[in-house]
C-alpha positions as a Markdown table, in Angstrom:
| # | Residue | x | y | z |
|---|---|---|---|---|
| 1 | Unk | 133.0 | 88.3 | 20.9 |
| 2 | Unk | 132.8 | 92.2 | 21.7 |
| 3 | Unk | 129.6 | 92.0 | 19.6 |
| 4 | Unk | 128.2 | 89.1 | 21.5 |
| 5 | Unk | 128.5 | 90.8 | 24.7 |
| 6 | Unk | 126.9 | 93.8 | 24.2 |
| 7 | Unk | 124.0 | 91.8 | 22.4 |
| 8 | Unk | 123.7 | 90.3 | 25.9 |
| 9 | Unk | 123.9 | 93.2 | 28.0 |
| 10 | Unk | 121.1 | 95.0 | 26.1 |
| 11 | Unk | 119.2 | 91.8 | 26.4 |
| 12 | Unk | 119.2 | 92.0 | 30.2 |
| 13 | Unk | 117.6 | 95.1 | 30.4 |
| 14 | Unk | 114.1 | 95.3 | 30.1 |
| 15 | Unk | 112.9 | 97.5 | 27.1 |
| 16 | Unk | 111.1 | 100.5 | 27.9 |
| 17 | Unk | 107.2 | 100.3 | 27.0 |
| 18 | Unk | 105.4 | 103.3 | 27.2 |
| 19 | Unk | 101.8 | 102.8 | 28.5 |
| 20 | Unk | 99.2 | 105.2 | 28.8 |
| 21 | Unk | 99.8 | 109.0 | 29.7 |
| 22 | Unk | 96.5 | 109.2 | 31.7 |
| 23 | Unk | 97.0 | 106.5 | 33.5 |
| 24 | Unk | 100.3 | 108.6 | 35.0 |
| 25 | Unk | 98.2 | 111.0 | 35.7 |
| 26 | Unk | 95.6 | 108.8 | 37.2 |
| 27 | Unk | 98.0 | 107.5 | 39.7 |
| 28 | Unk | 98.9 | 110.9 | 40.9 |
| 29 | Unk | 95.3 | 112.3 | 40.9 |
| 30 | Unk | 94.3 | 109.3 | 42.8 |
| 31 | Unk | 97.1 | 110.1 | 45.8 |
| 32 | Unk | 97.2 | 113.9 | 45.7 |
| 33 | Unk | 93.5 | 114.7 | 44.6 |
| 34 | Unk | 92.6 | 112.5 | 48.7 |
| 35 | Unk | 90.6 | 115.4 | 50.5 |
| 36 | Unk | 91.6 | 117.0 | 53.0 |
| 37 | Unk | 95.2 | 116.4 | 54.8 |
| 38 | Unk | 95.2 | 112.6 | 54.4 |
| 39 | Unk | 97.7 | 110.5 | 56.4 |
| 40 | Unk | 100.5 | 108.5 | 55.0 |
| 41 | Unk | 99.1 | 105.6 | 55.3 |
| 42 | Unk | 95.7 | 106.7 | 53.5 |
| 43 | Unk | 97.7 | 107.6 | 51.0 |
| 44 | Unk | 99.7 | 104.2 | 50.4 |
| 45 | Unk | 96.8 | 102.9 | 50.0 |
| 46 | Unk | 95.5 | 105.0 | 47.4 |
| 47 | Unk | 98.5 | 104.5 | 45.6 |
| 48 | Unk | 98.4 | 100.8 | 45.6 |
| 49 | Unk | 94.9 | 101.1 | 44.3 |
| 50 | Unk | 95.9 | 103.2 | 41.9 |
| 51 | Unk | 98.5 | 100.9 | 40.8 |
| 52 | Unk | 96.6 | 98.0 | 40.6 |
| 53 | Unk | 94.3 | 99.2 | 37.8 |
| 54 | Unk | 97.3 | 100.6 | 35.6 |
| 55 | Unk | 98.9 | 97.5 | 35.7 |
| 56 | Unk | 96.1 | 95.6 | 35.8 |
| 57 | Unk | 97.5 | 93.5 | 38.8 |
| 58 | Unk | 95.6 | 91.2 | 41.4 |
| 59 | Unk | 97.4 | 92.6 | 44.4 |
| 60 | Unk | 100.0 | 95.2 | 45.0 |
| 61 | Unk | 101.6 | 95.3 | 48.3 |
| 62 | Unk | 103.7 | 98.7 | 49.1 |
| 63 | Unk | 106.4 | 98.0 | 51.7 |
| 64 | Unk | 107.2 | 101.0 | 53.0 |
| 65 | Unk | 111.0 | 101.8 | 54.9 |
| 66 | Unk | 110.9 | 104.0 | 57.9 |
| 67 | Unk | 113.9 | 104.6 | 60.5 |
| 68 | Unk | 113.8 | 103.2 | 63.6 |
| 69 | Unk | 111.2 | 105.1 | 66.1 |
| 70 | Unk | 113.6 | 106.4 | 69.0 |
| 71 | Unk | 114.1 | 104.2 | 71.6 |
| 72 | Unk | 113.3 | 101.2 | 69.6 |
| 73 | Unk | 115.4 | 98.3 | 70.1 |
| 74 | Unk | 115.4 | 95.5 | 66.5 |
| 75 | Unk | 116.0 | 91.8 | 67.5 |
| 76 | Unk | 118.3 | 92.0 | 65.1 |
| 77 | Unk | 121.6 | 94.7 | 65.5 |
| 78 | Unk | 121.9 | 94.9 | 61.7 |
| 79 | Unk | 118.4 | 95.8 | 61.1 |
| 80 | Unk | 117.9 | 99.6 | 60.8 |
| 81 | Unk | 114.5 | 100.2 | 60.0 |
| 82 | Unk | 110.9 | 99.2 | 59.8 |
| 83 | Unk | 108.6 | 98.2 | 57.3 |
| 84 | Unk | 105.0 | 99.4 | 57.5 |
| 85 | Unk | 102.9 | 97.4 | 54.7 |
| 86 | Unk | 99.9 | 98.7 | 52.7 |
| 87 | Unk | 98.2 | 96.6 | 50.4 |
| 88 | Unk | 95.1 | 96.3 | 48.1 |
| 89 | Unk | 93.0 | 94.9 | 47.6 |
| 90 | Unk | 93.0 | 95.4 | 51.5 |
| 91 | Unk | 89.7 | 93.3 | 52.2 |
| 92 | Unk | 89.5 | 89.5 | 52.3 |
| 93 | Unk | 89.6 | 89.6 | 48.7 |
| 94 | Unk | 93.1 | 89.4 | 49.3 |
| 95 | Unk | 93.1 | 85.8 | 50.4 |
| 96 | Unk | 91.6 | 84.6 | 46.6 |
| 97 | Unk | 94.5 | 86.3 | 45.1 |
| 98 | Unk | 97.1 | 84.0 | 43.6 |
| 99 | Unk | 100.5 | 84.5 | 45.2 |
| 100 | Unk | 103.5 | 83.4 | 42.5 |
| 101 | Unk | 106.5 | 84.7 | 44.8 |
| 102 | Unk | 106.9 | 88.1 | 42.5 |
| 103 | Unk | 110.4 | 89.9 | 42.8 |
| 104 | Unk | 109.6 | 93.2 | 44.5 |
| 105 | Unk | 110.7 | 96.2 | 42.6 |
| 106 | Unk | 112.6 | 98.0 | 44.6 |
| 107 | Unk | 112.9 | 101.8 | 45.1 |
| 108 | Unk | 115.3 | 104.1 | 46.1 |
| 109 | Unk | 116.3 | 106.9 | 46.2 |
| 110 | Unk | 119.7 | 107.2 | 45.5 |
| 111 | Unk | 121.9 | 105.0 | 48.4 |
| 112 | Unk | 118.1 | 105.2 | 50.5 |
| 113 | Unk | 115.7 | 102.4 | 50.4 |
| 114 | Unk | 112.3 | 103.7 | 50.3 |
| 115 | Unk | 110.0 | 100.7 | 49.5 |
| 116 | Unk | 109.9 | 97.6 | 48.7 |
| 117 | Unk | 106.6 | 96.9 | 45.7 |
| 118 | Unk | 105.4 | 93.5 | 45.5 |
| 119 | Unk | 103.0 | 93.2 | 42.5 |
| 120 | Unk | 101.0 | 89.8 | 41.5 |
| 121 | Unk | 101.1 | 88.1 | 38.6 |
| 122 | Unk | 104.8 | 88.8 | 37.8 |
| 123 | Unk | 103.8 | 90.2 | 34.9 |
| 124 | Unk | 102.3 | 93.1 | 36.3 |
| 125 | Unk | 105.2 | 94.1 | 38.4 |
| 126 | Unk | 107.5 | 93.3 | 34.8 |
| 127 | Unk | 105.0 | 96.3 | 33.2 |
| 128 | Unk | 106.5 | 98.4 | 36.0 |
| 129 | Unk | 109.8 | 98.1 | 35.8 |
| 130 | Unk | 109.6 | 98.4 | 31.7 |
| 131 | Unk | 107.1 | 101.4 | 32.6 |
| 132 | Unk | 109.5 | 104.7 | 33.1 |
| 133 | Unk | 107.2 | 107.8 | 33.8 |
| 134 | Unk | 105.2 | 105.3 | 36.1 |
| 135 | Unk | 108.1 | 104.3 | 37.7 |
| 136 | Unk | 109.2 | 107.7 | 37.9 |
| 137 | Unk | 105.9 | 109.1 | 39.2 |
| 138 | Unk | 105.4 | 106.2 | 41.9 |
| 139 | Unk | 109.3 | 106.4 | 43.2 |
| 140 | Unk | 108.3 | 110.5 | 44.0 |
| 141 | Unk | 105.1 | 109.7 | 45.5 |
| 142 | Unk | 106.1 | 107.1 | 48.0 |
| 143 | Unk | 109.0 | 108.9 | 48.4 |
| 144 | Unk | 106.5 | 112.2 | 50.1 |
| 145 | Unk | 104.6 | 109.7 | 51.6 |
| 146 | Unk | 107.4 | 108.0 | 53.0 |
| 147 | Unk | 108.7 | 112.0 | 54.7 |
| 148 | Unk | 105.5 | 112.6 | 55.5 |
| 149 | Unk | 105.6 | 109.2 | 57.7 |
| 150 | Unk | 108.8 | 110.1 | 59.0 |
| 151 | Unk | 107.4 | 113.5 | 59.9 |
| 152 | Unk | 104.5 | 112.8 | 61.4 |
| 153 | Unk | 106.7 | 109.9 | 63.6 |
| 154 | Unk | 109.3 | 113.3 | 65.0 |
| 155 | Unk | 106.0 | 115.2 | 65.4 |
| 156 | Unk | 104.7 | 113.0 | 67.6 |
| 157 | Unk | 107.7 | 112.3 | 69.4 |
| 158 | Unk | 108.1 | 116.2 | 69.5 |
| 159 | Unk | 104.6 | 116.4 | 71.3 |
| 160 | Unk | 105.5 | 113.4 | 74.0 |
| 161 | Unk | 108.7 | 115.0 | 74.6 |
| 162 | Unk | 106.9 | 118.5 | 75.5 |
| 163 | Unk | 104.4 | 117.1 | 77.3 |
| 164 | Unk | 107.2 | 114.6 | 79.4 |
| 165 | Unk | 108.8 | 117.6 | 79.7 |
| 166 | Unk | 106.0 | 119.5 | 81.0 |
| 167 | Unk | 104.9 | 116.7 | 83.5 |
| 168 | Unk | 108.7 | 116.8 | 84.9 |
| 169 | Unk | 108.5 | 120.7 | 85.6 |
| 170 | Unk | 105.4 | 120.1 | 87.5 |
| 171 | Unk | 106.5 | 117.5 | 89.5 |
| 172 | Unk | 109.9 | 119.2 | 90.2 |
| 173 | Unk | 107.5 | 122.2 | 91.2 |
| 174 | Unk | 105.4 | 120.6 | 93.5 |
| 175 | Unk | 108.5 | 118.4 | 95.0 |
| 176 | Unk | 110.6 | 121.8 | 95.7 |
| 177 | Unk | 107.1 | 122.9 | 97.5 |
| 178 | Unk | 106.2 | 120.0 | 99.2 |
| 179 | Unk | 110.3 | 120.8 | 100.9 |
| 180 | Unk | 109.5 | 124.2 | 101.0 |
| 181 | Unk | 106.7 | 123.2 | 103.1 |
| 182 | Unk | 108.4 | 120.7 | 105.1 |
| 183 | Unk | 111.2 | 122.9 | 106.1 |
| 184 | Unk | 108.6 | 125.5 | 107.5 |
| 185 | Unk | 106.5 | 122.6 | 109.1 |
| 186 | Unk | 110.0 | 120.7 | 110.8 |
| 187 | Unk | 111.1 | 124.3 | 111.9 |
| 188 | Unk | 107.7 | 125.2 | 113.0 |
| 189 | Unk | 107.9 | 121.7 | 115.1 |
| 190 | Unk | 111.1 | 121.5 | 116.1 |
| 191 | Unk | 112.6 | 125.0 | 117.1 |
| 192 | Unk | 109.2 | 126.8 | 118.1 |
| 193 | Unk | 108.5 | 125.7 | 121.8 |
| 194 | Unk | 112.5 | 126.1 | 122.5 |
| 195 | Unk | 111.7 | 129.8 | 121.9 |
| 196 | Unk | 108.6 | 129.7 | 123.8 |
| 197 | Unk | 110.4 | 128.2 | 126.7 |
| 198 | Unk | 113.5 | 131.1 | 126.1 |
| 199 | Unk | 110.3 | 133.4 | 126.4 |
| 200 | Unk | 109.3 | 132.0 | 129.8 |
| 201 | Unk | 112.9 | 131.7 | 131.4 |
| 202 | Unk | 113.0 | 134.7 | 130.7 |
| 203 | Unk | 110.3 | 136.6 | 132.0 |
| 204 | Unk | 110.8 | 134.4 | 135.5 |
| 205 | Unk | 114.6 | 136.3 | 135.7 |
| 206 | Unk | 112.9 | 139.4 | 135.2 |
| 207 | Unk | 110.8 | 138.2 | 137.9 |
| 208 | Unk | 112.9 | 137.4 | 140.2 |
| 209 | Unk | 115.1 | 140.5 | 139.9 |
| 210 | Unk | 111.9 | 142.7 | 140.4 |
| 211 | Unk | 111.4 | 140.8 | 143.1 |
| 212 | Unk | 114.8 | 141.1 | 144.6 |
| 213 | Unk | 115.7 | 137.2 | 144.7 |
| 214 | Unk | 119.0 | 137.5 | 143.3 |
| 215 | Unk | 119.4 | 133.7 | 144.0 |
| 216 | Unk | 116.2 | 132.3 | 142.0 |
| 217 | Unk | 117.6 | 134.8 | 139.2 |
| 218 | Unk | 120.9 | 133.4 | 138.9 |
| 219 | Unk | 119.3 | 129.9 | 138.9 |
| 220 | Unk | 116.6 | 130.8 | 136.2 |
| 221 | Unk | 119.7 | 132.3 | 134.2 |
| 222 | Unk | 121.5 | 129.1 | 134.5 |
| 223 | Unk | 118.2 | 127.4 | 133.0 |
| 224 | Unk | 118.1 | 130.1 | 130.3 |
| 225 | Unk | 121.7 | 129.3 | 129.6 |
| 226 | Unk | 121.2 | 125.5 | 129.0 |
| 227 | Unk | 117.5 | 126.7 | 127.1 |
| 228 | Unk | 120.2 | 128.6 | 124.8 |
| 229 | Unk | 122.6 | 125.8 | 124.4 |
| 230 | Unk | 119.7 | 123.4 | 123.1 |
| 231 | Unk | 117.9 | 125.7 | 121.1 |
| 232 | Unk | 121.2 | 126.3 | 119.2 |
| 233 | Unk | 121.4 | 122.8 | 119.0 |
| 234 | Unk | 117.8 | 122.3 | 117.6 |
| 235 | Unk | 118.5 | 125.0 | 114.8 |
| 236 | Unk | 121.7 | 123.5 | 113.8 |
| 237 | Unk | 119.8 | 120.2 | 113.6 |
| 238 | Unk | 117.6 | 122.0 | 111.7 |
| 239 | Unk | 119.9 | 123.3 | 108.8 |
| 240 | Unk | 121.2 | 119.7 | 108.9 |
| 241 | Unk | 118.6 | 117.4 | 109.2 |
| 242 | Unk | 116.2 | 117.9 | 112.0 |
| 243 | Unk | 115.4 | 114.3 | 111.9 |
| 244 | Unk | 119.1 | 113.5 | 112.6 |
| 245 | Unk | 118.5 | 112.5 | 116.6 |
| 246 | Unk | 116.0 | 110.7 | 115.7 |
| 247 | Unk | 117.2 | 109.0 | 112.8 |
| 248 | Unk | 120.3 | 107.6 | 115.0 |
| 249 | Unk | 118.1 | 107.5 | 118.5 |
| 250 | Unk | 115.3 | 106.5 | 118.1 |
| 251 | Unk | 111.8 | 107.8 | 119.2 |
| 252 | Unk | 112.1 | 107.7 | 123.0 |
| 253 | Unk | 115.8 | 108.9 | 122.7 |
| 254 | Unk | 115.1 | 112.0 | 120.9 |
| 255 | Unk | 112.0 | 113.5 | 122.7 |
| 256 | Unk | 113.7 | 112.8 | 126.1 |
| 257 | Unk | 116.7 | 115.1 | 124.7 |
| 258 | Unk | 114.3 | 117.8 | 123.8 |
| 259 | Unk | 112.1 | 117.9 | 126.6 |
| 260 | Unk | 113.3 | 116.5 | 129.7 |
| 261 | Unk | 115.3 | 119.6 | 130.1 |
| 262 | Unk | 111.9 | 121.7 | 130.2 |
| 263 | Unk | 110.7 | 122.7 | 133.9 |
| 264 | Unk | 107.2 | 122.3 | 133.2 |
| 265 | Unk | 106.9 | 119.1 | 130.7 |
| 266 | Unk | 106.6 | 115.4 | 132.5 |
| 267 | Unk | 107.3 | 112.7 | 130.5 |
| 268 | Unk | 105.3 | 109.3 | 130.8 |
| 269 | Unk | 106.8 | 106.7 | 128.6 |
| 270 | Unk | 105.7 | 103.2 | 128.5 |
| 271 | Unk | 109.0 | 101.0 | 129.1 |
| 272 | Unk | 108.4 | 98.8 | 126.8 |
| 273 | Unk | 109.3 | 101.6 | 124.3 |
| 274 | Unk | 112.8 | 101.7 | 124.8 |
| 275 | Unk | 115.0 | 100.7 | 122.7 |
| 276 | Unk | 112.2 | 99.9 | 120.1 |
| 277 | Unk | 112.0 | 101.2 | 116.6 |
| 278 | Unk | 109.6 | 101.7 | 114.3 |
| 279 | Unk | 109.2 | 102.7 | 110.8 |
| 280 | Unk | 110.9 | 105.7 | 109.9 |
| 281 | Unk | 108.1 | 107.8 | 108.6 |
| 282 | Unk | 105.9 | 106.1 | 111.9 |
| 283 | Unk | 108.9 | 108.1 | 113.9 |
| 284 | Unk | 108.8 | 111.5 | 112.7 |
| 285 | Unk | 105.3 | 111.8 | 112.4 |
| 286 | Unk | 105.3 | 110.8 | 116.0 |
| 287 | Unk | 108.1 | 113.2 | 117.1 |
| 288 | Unk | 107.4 | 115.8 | 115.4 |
| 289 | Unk | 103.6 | 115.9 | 116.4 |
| 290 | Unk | 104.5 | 115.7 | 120.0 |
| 291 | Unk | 107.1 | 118.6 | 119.7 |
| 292 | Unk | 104.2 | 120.7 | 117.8 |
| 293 | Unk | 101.9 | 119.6 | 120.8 |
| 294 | Unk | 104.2 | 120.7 | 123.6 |
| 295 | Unk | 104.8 | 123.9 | 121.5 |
| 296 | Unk | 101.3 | 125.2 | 121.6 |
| 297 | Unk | 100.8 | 124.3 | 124.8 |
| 298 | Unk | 103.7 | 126.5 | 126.2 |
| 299 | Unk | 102.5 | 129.0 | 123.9 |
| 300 | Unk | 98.4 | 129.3 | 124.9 |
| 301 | Unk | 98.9 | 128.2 | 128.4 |
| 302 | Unk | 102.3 | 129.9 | 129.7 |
| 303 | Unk | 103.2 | 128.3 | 132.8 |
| 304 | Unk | 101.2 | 125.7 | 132.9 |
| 305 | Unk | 101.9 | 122.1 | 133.4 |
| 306 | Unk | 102.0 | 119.7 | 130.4 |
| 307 | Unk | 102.5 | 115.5 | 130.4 |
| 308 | Unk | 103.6 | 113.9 | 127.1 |
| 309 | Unk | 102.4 | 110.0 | 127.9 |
| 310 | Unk | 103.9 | 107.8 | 125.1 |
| 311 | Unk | 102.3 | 104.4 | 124.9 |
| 312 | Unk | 102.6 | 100.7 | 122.8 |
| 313 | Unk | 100.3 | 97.9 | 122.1 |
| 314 | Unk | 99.1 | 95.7 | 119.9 |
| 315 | Unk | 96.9 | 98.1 | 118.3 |
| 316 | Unk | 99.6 | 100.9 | 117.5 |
| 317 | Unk | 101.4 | 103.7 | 119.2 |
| 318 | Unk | 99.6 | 106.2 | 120.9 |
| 319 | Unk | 100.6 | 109.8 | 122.3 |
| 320 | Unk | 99.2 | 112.4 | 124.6 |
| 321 | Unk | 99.6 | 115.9 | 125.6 |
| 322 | Unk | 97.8 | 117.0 | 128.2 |
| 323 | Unk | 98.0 | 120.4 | 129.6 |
| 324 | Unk | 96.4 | 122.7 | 133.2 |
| 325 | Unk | 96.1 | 125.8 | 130.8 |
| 326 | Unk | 92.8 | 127.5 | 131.1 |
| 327 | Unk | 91.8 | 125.3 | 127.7 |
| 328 | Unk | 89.0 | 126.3 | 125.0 |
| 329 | Unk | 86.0 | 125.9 | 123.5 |
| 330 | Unk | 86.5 | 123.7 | 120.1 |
| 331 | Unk | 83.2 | 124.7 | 119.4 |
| 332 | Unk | 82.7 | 121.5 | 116.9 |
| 333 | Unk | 86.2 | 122.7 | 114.8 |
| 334 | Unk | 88.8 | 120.4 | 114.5 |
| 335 | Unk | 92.0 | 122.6 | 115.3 |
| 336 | Unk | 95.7 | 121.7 | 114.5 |
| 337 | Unk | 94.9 | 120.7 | 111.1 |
| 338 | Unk | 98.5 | 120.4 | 109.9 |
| 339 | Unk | 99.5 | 118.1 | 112.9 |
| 340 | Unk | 96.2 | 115.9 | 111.3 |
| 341 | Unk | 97.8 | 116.1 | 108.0 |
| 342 | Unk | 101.1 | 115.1 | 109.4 |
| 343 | Unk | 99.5 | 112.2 | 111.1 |
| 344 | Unk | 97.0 | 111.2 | 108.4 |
| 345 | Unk | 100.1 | 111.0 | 106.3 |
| 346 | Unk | 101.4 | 107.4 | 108.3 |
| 347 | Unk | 97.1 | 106.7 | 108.7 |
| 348 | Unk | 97.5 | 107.8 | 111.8 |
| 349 | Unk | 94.6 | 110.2 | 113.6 |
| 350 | Unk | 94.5 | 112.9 | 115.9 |
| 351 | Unk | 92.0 | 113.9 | 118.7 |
| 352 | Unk | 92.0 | 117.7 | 120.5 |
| 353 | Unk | 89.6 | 117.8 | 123.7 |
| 354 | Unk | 89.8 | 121.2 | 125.3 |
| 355 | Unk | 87.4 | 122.9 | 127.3 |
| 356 | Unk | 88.0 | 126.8 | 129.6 |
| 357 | Unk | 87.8 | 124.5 | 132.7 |
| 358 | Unk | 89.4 | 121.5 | 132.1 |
| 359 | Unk | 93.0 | 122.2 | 129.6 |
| 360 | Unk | 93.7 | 120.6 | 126.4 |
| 361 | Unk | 94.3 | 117.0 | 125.7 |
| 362 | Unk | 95.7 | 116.7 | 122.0 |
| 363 | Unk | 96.1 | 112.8 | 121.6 |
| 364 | Unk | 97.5 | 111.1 | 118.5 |
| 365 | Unk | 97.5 | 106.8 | 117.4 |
| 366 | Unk | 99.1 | 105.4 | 114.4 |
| 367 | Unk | 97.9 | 102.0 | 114.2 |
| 368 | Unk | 101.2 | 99.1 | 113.2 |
């Protein structure tokens, strides 16, 4: 009996049958003699070719394992890898080739899968398996190509994760400038022409007390007092969210709170405005171009009077600022080119008519 089953265990494994020693070495010539740096894939093929005429086989398909590409999500949870297939003859030669359902020969390396070899006729893949220094020889070569696959697949993840990487800095870059900007821009609008109207408040107490009209002075100082009380009011809005009034107000709200208070600005607001809203973005635009208008006006004309009309049709929403300053000569410029920007941003568009005899008109429509 103990005879018997070792006579039947040896019988199960295939005898070892030497075949030729060049045709080793013609198989690794074939894979590592490729010029240049070849890719993997290049080189799969060259193998399978190779193959092929050793074993004198009518196909040989090499199925090669690779781990999953990061990110990569299988239908199936128990699946951990890939197969990428090289085969020759790789032309439609292939189709005339007889398929017989061969048994791949598998090989590993140790516990690891590396490919899967499906040889036609059957006998060609039995000459493998019964063919050691082959076997030997192709197990290490698809075993490089397979790292050099799995290399090149981290190198190019590598390279898409510097460049992603890259692209993120920039855009955090220009984000962090584009809020530098804004900040400058939203204090430039919002706190500027409180300071200009500090400025004029005053020089008219200094005025006044040269004068010797105690009285006006003390009024003017109660002005300056209230001037203070808001421009503290606009910074702290500032460090908190200049947009905040408006945000909660609305459009009509929040320039009536910071200009009404001014001696010199008249306000002209269509009633139908009240109350209404419009798109955020529409809103400060809006706000913040009128504040910037008023702002300059103080500043080039001192003293002199300005009307904010505010308007509403079908077409859009209009603003004007219209000042008595002695005006100037545009000379074919376009000036205020950051209130355009700020306009342009919503599609909006800005108009400046000045002249030295007839003030400055700075008018603004965003069209809804």
């Amino acid at each position: 009996m103990g005879d018997m089953r070792r006579s039947t265990q040896h019988a199960d494994r295939p005898s070892p049958v030497p075949g030729p020693p060049d045709d080793v070495a013609r198989v690794v010539d074939a894979v590592h003699g490729l010029p240049g740096r070849p890719l993997p894939g290049v080189q799969a093929e060259a193998l399978a070719r190779a193959l092929a005429g050793c074993l004198e086989a009518t196909t040989v398909t090499i199925a090669l394992w690779l781990p999953l590409p990061a990110g990569h999500e299988a239908d199936d949870a128990t699946v951990d890898h890939i197969v990428e297939e090289y085969r020759w003859p790789a032309t439609d030669a292939e189709a005339t080739a007889p398929v017989t359902g061969a048994t791949p020969v598998r090989l590993r390396d140790g516990e690891q899968v590396l490919a899967d070899l499906v040889i036609e006729p059957p006998s060609a893949a039995e000459r493998l398996r019964r063919w050691p220094e082959l076997h030997a020889v192709t197990r290490l070569l698809v075993s490089d190509i397979q790292a050099q696959s799995v290399t090149a697949a981290a190198e190019r993840l590598i390279g898409q994760s510097v460049l992603l990487l890259a692209d993120t800095r920039l855009r955090a870059a220009g984000e962090m400038e584009h809020q530098r900007y804004q900040l400058e821009r939203d204090l430039h609008d919002g706190a500027q022409h409180h300071m200009v109207a500090l400025q004029m408040s005053l020089a008219m107490v200094e005025h006044q007390l040269d004068a010797g009209n105690t009285a006006e002075a003390g009024q003017h100082l109660d002005r300056l007092r209230e001037l203070l009380a808001s421009t503290e009011e606009v910074l702290h809005t500032t460090a908190t969210g200049l947009l905040a009034p408006l945000a909660d107000h609305g459009l009509v709200a929040a320039l009536t709170a910071r200009l009404e208070a001014l001696d010199t600005v008249t306000l002209d607001i269509d009633p139908e405005l009240v109350g209404y809203r419009y798109l955020p973005e529409v809103e400060a635009a809006v706000y913040l171009a009128c504040l910037e208008a008023v702002s300059n006006a103080h500043k080039h004309a001192p003293g002199a009077a300005v009307t904010l009309t505010l308007a509403t049709s079908r077409r859009g929403l209009s603003f004007e600022v219209a000042d008595t300053g002695p005006g100037f000569d545009t000379e074919g410029r376009m000036p205020l080119r950051q209130l355009a920007a700020r306009l342009a941003s919503v599609d909006g568009t800005l108009t400046v008519r000045s002249s030295p005899t007839t003030g400055t008109r700075v008018s603004g429509f965003v069209a809804l």
